[in-house]
Steps between C-alpha positions, in 0.01 A plus 500: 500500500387223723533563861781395719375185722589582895696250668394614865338228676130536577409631822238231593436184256206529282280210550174383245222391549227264320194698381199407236678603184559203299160385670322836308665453203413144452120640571519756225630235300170285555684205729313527812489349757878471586644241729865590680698193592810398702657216678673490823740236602763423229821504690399298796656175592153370600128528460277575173506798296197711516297722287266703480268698260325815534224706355505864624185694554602841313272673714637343834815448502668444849785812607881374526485221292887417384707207430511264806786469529517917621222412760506404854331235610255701664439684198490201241226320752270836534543562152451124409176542644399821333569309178261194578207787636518715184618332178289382252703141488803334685611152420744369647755148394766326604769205352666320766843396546455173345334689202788687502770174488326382212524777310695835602437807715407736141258240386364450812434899578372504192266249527376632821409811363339330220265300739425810728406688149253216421371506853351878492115498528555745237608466141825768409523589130882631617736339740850712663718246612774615682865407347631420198278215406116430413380207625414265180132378458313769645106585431590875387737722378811505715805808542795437745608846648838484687534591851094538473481459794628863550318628222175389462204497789377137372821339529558659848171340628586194360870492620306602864291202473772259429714607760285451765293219417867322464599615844211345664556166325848505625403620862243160495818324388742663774158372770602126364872503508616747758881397480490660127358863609296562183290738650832705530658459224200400247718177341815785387855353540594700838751365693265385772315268194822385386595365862172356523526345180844344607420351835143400369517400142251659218118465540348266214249676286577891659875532448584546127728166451627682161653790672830528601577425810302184451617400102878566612568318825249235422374528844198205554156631512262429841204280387173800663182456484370730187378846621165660410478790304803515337393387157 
């Protein structure tokens, strides 16, 4: 007779973390090396989407690596740098908001991940991207593992690298246009961007002119000067 399920609630939540196992099968398999790779930045109002691939060093890879979005700040930037000391390859990409206009956030992750894949000084016979989706026209065999970021150690690096190569772009962007607070708020729709938004109009070629708020209330875009490193 099967056993009765317990209804009690757990004492203390049981949380996973990434390790090397789809990384070891994939070896066993013959497809090494394999590349992790995530995006950052696909619910922002403004800035590019970033991504970033990553080829783990099996016999060096860096303690507490986990989805970035479960890191500090402190601990995505120390292990952001463990990453770039001790993997065998990091790429990184990026598709910015204009990118993004002309096509639509999915494509545009997509294709970011794509061009940081093709960017690794090293050739991956297997790629984990994180989601639903493989990115389409990729040099090697791809597998999309959802929520990989919290599942395998690849796609935690990469998510890692994403994050905080983003951030920085967005902190040069916050140095430029102070009244938006990017560096705060890293281009998310916060109150404080909203306001700013409002009194000071969109940014051309940073804010996303196909996201709402900008599609619905038609509000007129600021003719900038373009911004380095965002494409």
């Amino acid at each position: 007779m099967a056993r009765a399920r317990s209804d009690s609630p757990l004492l203390f939540e049981i949380v996973e973390r990434p390790d090397f196992s789809f990384e070891t099968k994939a070896m066993a398999e013959g497809l090494w090396p394999v590349a992790g790779m995530d995006e950052a930045g696909r619910g922002p109002l403004a800035g590019p989407v970033v991504a970033a691939a990553v080829v783990l060093d099996p016999a060096n890879i860096p303690d507490g690596l986990d989805d970035s979005k479960r890191l500090s700040h402190l601990q995505r930037e120390a292990l952001f740098l463990k990453i770039l000391g001790s993997a065998l390859g990091v790429s990184m990409a990026s598709v910015s908001a204009e990118g993004i206009d002309g096509s639509n956030i999915l494509k545009a992750s997509l294709e970011a991940m794509r061009r940081a894949l093709v960017g690794l000084s090293v050739q991956p016979k297997l790629a984990l991207a994180d989601g639903r989706d493989v990115p389409p026209g990729l040099p090697c065999e791809g597998r999309a593992l959802i929520k990989g970021d919290q599942r395998s150690q690849s796609i935690a690096a990469a998510s890692i690298v994403a994050k905080v190569m983003r951030d920085r772009m967005m902190c040069g962007c916050g140095s430029h246009h102070a009244h938006y607070g990017f560096e705060l708020h890293m281009g998310y729709a916060t109150v404080r961007h909203r306001t700013a938004i409002e009194m000071h109009g969109p940014v051309a070629r940073l804010h996303r002119a196909s996201f709402a708020p900008f599609r619905l209330g038609g509000t007129e875009v600021l003719d900038e000067e373009s911004f380095s490193g965002l494409d």
